[in-house]
C-alpha positions in Angstrom: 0.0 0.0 0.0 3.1 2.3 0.5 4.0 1.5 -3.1 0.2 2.7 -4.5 0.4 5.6 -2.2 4.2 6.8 -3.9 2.1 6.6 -6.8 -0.6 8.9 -6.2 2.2 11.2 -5.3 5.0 11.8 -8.2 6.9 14.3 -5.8 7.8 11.5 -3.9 10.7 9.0 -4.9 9.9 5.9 -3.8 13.5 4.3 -5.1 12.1 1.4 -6.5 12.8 -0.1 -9.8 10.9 -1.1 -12.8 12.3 -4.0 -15.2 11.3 -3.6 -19.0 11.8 -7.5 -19.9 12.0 -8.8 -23.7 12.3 -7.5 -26.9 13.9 -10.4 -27.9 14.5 -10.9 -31.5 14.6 -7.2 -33.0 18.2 -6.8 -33.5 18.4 -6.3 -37.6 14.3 -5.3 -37.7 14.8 -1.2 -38.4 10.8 -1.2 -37.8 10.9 -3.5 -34.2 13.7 -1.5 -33.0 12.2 1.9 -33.6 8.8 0.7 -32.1 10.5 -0.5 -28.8 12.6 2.7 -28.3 9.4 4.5 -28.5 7.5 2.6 -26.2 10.7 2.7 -23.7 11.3 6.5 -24.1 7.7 6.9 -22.9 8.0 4.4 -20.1 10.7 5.9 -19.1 9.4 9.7 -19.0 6.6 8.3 -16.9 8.0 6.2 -14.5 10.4 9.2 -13.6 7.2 11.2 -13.0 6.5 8.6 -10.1 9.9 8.2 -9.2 10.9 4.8 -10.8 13.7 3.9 -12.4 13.7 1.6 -15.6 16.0 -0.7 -16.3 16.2 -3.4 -19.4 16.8 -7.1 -18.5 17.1 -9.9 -20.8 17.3 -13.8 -19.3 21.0 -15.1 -20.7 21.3 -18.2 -23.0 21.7 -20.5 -19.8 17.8 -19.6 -19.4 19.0 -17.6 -15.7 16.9 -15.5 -13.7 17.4 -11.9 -15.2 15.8 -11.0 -12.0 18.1 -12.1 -10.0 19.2 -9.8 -7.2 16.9 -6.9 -7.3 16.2 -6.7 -4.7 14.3 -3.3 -4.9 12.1 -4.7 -8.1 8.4 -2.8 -7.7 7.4 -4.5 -11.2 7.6 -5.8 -14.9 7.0 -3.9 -18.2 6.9 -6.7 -20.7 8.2 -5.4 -24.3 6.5 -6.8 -27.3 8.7 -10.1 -28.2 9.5 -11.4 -32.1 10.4 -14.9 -30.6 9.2 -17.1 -27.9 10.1 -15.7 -25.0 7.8 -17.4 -21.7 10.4 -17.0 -19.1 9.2 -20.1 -17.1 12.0 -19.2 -14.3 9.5 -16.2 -13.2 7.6 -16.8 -10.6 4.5 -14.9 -12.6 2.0 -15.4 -9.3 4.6 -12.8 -7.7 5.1 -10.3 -10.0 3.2 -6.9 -10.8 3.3 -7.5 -14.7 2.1 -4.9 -17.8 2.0 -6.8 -21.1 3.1 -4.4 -24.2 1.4 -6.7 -26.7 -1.8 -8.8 -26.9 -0.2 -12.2 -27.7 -2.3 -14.1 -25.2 0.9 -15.5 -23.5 0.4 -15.1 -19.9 -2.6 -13.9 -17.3 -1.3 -10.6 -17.2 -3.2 -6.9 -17.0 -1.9 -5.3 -20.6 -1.3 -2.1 -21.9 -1.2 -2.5 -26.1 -2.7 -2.2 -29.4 -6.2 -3.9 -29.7 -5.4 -5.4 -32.7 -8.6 -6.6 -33.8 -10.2 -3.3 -33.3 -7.9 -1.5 -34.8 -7.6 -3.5 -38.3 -11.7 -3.5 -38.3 -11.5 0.1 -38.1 -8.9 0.7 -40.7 -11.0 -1.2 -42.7 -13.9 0.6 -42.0 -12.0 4.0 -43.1 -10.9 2.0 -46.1 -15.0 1.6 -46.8 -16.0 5.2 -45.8 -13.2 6.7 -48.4 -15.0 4.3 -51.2 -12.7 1.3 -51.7 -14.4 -1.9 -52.2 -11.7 -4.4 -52.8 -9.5 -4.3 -49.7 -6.8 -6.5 -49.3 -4.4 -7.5 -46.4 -0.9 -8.3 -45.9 1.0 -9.1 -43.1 3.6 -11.7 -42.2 2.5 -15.1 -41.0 4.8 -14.7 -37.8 3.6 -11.8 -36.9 -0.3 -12.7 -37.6 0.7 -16.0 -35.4 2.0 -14.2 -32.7 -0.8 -11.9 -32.0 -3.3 -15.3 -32.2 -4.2 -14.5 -35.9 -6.1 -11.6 -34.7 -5.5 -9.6 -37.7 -6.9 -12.1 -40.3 -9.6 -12.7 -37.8 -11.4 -9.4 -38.0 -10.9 -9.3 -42.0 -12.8 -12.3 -42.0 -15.2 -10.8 -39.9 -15.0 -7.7 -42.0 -15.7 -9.3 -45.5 -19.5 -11.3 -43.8 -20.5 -8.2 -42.6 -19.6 -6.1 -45.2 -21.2 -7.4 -48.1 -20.3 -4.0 -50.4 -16.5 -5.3 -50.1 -14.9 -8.5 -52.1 -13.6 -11.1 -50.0 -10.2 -11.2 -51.3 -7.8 -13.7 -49.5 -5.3 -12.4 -47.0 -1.7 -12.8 -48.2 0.5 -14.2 -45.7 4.1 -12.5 -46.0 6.8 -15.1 -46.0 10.8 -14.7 -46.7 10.0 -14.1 -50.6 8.0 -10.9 -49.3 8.1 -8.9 -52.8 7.6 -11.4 -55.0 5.1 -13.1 -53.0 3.0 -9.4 -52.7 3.3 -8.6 -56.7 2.0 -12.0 -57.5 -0.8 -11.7 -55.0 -1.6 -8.0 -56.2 -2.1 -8.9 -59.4 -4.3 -11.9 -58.9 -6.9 -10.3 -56.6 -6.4 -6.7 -57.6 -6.8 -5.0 -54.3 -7.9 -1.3 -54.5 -6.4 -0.6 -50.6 -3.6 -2.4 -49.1 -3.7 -2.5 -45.0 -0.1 -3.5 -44.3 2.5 -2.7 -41.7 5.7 -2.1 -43.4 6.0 0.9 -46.1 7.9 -1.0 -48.2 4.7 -2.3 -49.3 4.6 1.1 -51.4 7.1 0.5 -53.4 5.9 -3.4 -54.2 2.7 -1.9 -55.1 4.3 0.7 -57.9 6.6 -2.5 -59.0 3.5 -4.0 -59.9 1.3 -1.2 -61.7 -0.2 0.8 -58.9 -0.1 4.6 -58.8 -0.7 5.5 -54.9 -3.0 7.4 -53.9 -4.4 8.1 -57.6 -5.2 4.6 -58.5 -4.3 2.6 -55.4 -4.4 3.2 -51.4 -2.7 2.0 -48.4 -3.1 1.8 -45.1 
């Protein structure tokens, strides 16, 4: 209760620390590492306001404790992870936890992108700006780890939506561009929900002219 009550109260320091845990598996991925420095600069900026410090842990290849030893540990800020990462030598019933992503992992309170809601939406924009033929592409991995919530609220899009074709989700492998064009010009998408840009440029490669004859999202 001494904890809660530092918190009510950012003038007081109450010299405990927070651990921000994961982001395993971004080192090379421009777009992972820029999304986690963002949501550590403003974890940081806020757990200063209510005197915390932050500090990034990572569990070694022997599978240790990155725990171990702090003592002064008020909590856990779990970064969004691009490879398993369960930590099974946390003792989770212990632990004030945030979860960064929606993957489902663990019983944890969670502080992330609804990502359901927010690709039905996008795809209700796509349908207010008059597109009819949306289409959408993510990688399988990613779709996986989020419990294939993406593809889940297309499909629930394209039954509801009867304006819209049903065209079939691509599912981004390691032969991404090649993959997209051949994809693109099978179902001739009009909008493109994706979450790299580099989808831009496939688009061009294969004929579109964005915005004029093409969108994406």
């Amino acid at each position: 209760s001494r904890v809660m009550a530092s918190l009510r109260w950012p003038s007081r320091q109450c010299h405990l620390t927070l651990a921000a845990l994961g982001g395993t598996g971004t080192a090379g991925d421009a777009g992972a590492e820029k999304y986690e420095r963002l949501l550590l600069q403003g974890a940081r900026q806020r757990a200063s306001e209510f005197g915390f410090r932050l500090d990034v842990m990572n569990p070694d290849a022997a599978g240790a404790d990155p725990l171990h030893g702090s003592a002064d540990l008020a909590g856990l800020l779990l970064l969004p992870s691009w490879q398993p990462a369960d930590w099974p030598q946390l003792d989770w019933a212990r632990q004030a936890a945030v979860l960064m992503e929606d993957s489902g992992a663990k019983p944890l309170h969670s502080a992330c992108p609804n990502h359901y809601n927010a690709t039905l939406a996008a795809l209700a924009q796509a349908v207010a700006r008059g597109y009819r033929r949306p289409g959408l592409c993510v990688e399988r991995a990613r779709d996986a780890r989020v419990e294939h919530r993406l593809t889940a609220a297309l499909r629930v899009f394209q039954e509801t939506e009867l304006r819209c074709a049903a065209l079939p989700p691509l599912g981004l492998g390691p032969a991404g561009r090649e993959e997209f064009i051949a994809w693109f010009r099978a179902h001739t998408p009009d909008v493109v929900l994706g979450h790299s840009t580099e989808i831009l440029t496939w688009m061009r490669a294969a004929g579109a002219r964005v915005p004029d004859s093409h969108g994406f999202i």
